[in-house]
C-alpha positions, 0 to 999 in steps of 0.5 A: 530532476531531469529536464523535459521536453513538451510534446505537440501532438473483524472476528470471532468469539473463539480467540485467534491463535497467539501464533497469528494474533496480529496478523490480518485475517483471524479464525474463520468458519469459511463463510458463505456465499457464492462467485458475484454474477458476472451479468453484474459486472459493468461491460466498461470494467471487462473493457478496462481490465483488457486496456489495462493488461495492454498499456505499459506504465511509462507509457501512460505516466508519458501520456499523462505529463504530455511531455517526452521525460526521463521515466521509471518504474520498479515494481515487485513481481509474484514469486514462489514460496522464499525463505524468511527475510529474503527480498522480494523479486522486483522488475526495473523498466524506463531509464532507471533510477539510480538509489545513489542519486535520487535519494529512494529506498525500497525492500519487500522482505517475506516474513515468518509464514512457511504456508505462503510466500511474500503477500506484499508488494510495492510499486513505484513510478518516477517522471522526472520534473513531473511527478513521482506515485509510491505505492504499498500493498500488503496482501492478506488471506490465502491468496493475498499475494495474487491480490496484492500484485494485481492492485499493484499492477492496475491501480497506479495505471488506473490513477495516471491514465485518468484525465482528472490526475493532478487536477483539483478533482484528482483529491476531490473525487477521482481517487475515490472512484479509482479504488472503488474502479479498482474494487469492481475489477477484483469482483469481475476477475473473481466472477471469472475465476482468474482470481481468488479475492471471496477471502483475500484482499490488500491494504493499498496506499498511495502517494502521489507527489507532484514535483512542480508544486511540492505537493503530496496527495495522499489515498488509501485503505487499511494500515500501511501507515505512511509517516512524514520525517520533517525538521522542527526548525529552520537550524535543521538540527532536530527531526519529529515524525508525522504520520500523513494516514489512519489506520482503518481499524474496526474499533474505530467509532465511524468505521463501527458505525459504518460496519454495524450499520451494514449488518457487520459485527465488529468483536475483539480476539482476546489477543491484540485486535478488534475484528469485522465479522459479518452477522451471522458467521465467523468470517472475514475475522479481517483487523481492518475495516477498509480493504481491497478485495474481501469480497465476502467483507464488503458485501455481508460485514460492511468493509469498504474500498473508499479511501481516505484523501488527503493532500500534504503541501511540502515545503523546505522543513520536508524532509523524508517519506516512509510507506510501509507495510504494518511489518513495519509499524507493528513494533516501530514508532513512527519516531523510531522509523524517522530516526533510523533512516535519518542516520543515512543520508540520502545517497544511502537511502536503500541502507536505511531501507534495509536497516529499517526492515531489519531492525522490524524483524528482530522486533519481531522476532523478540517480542513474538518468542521467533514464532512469527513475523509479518512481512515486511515493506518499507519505501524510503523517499528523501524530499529535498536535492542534495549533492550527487557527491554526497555518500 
């Protein structure tokens, strides 16, 4: 890391099609309801959605360190309709992370879904001696991928401009109110019709690593699972995999709670999934119970944008974090995901990306016949120094 300088100054009885039985969003009857009233809308989040368009990430991750650090920021951006497995056109900005140095591994592939392009995306911000935050955002819905980037865009910005962002209050609340903040911004865009989110929304996890005191804050909604790769010993000689978030699922006995107690129906497909429902329609048919956007999920089927938080304190056994997308988790253990990219060693953290998205793609090719595949995010980022030599 490089030094700083201080300044002064859920879902149907009919069954989903086996072509989309595992994908998020399952046959629906298009739902009801209207666009949200914008005279709901607070006059603070319209404010907030124009700051937010105005302020660049490393200006604000700068503001937040109150030192003058060497940043970065790398970041996918929307792109048109690609053919399968190709990556995900990404922005670098700042002073540039080099894979070969820093240990960090990222690839966003689209998947087998000819009638959209990638929903994923990906964001990552890096101050060195400060803090780093890695975030995965896979979309879902007709306009999953306009909603994806959008989180993408505002929640890592939303998260470091805040006065609370790594203090005590950063777990405590301040995350909290970010994803709620976050949610409330989709609706106002909504109202607007600037965006398309009555039936589209996103996973979102994010990892906050703070550098100074080693420790990993964790947030997030739905399944884009994040996994700790960590030695069992002192000897170094063997790994096990820990994975650090829940999948937020239907069938999960509190989030059935929460959803049936808000008027949703929580119904499995007959295929692979349980599925929100609201009460009296065949929609959302989302496999999650938690999400961005989905605003019809959120007011008639008891979805929920509050993230789980959680802090991890990492220490000399830390070894390797893996945030992906459930393109990834669908036919990979989090045992298998450690063991793969545990064969590169850290100066190759962008092949065992890759090697990971590829391995993800043929499993799903193989156990889905080749009629469809998710797509697919993996960020790779090794915890511990090692040599610049090393290759």
């Amino acid at each position: 890391m490089g030094g700083c300088v201080s300044q002064t100054s859920t879902q149907s009885e009919v069954p989903v099609s086996r072509q989309r039985r595992r994908l998020s969003v399952g046959q629906t009857d298009g739902g009801g309801g209207g666009k949200q009233d914008q005279k709901d809308v607070a006059a603070e989040d319209r404010f907030t959605l124009a700051a937010l368009e105005e302020k660049d990430i490393l200006k604000l991750a700068a503001e937040s360190a109150g030192m003058v650090c060497k940043s970065s920021s790398i970041a996918t951006m929307t792109d048109a309709i690609a053919s399968s497995f190709s990556e995900k056109n990404s922005v670098a900005t700042g002073d540039g992370i080099d894979p070969s140095t820093s240990g960090l591994g990222y690839t966003c592939r689209k998947g087998l879904k000819p009638e959209s392009p990638n929903q994923d995306s990906f964001s990552i911000l890096k101050v060195d001696g400060s803090f780093s935050v890695f975030g995965v955002y896979d979309g879902h819905g007709k306009q999953g991928h306009q909603v994806s980037n959008f989180v993408k865009e505002s929640l890592p910005k939303l998260i470091v401009k805040d006065k609370r962002f790594k203090t005590p209050s950063m777990a405590e609340e301040m995350l909290s109110e970010v994803f709620q903040k976050t949610q409330r911004l989709i609706s106002q865009l909504d109202g607007m019709q600037k965006l398309n989110a009555q039936m589209s929304g996103t996973t979102a996890t994010v990892a906050i690593h703070d550098h100074a005191s080693n420790k990993l804050t964790l947030s997030h909604v739905a399944d884009s699972t994040c996994v700790l790769g960590e030695y069992t010993d002192s000897s170094k000689t063997k790994l096990k995999a820990r994975a650090l978030t829940r999948d937020h699922k239907p069938d999960l006995q509190d989030e059935r709670s929460r959803i049936e107690q808000a008027g949703g129906r929580v119904i499995f497909d007959g295929f692979a999934n349980h599925r929100v429902y609201a009460s009296n329609g065949r929609y959302p048919g989302l496999n999650m119970s938690r999400c961005l956007g989905d605003l019809l999920g959120h007011e008639e089927a008891g979805c929920s944008c509050v993230p789980e938080v959680s802090e991890i304190q990492l220490g000399p056994l830390s070894h390797v974090l893996l945030l992906c997308s459930d393109g990834v988790w669908e036919f990979i253990t989090p045992e298998e995901a450690v063991s793969l990219v545990s064969e590169y060693p850290p100066a190759k953290a962008m092949d065992a990306a890759n090697k990971l998205a590829k391995e993800a793609w043929d499993r799903w090719v193989h156990e889905e016949d080749g009629m469809v595949v998710d797509d697919i995010t993996a960020i790779v980022v090794h915890l511990q120094p090692f040599p610049t030599a090393e290759i």
